[in-house]
C-alpha positions as CSV (number, residue, x, y, z in Angstrom):
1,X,-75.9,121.3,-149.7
2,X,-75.5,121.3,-145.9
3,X,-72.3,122.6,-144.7
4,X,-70.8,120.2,-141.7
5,X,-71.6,122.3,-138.5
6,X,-75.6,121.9,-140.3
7,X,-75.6,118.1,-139.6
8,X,-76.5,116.0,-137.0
9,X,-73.7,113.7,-136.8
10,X,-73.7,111.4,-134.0
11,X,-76.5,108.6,-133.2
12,X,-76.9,110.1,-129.6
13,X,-78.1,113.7,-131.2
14,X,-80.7,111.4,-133.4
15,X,-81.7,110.1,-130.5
16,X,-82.4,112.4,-127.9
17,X,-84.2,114.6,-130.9
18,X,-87.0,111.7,-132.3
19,X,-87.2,111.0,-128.2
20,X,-87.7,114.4,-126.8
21,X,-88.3,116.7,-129.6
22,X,-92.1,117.8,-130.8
23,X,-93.2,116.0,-133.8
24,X,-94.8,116.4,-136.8
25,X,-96.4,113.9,-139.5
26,X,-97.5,114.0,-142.9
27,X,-97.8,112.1,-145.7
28,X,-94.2,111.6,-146.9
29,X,-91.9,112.7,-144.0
30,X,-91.9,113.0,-140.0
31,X,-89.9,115.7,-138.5
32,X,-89.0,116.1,-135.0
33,X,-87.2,119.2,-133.6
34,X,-85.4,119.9,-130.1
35,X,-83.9,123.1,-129.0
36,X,-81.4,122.4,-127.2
37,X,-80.7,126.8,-126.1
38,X,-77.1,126.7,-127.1
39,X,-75.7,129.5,-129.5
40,X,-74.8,127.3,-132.5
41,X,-76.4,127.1,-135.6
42,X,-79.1,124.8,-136.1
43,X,-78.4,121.1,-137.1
44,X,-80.4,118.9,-139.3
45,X,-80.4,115.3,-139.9
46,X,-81.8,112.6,-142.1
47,X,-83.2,109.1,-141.7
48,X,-83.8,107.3,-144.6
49,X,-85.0,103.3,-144.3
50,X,-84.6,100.7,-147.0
51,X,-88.2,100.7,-146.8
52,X,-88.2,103.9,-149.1
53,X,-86.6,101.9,-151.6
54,X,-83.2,101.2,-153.4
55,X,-80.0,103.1,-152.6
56,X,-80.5,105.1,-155.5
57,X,-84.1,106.3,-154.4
58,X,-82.9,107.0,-151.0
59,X,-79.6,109.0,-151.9
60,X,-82.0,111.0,-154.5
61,X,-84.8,111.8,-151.0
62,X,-81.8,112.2,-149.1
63,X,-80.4,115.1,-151.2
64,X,-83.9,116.5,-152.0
65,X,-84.4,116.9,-148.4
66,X,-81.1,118.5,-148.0
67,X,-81.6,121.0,-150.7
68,X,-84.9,122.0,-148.8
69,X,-82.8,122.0,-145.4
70,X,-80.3,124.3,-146.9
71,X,-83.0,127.3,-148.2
72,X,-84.7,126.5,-144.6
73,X,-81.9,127.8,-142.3
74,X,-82.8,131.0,-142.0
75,X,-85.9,130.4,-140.4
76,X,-85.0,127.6,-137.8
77,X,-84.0,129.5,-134.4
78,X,-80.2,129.0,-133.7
79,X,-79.5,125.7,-131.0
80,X,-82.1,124.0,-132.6
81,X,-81.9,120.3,-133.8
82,X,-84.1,118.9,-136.5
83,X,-84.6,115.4,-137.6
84,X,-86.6,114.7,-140.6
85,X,-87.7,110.7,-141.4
86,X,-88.9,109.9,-144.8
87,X,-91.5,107.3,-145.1
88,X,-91.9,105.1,-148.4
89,X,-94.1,108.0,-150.0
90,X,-91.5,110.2,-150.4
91,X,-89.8,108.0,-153.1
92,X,-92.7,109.0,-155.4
93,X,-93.4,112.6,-154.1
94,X,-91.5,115.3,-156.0
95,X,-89.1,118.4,-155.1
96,X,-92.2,120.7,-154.7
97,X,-94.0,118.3,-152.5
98,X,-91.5,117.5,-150.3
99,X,-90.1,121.3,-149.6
100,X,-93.9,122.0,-148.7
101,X,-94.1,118.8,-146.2
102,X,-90.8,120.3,-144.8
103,X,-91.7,123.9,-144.5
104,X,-95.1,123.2,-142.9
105,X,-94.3,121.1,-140.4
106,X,-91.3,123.1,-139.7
107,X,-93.8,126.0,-139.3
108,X,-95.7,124.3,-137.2
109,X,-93.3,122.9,-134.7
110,X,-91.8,126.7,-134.9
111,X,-95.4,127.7,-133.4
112,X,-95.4,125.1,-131.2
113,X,-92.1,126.2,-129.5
114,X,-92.9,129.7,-129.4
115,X,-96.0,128.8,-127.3
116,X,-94.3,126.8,-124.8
């Protein structure tokens, strides 16, 4: 489970992240990350549409995806915020699948940064 500082909280932060931040598809999720430079830990946050499907699918993503967030802290660079979108595959995609959409893309937009 994500502790509180770990959450993106407030609509603007969602915003200026899926705006400004890098991006990275796949076949169940799109994440965007933007680090921001400031000494905090780094926040995630979650979008989940109704496209997805029923509250209970989307509550069950929505955890998955924190449980993946949570063993992935230690390798997002503090100030950082990450906003991950699930798209309708990801009701149908299990644990293992969406931990390795995660990690990759979070790999990727690490290498990305680091470049720039």
């Amino acid at each position: 489970m994500l502790a509180r500082p770990f959450r993106l909280t407030r609509g603007t932060d969602y915003r200026s992240v899926v705006r400004r931040g890098v991006r990275c598809g796949g076949a169940r999720v799109v994440t965007s990350m933007l680090t921001t430079g400031e000494a905090r830990e780094p926040r995630f946050g979650f979008i989940i549409s109704k496209q997805v499907g029923t509250a209970v699918i989307r509550n069950t993503v929505r955890r998955r995806l924190k449980a993946v967030c949570a063993s992935a802290i230690t390798d997002v660079p503090e100030g950082t915020d990450v906003v991950i979108r699930a798209l309708p595959a990801s009701a149908t995609a299990t644990f293992a699948e969406l931990a390795a959409d995660v990690t990759r893309c979070l790999a990727r937009l690490d290498r990305e940064r680091a470049t720039t």
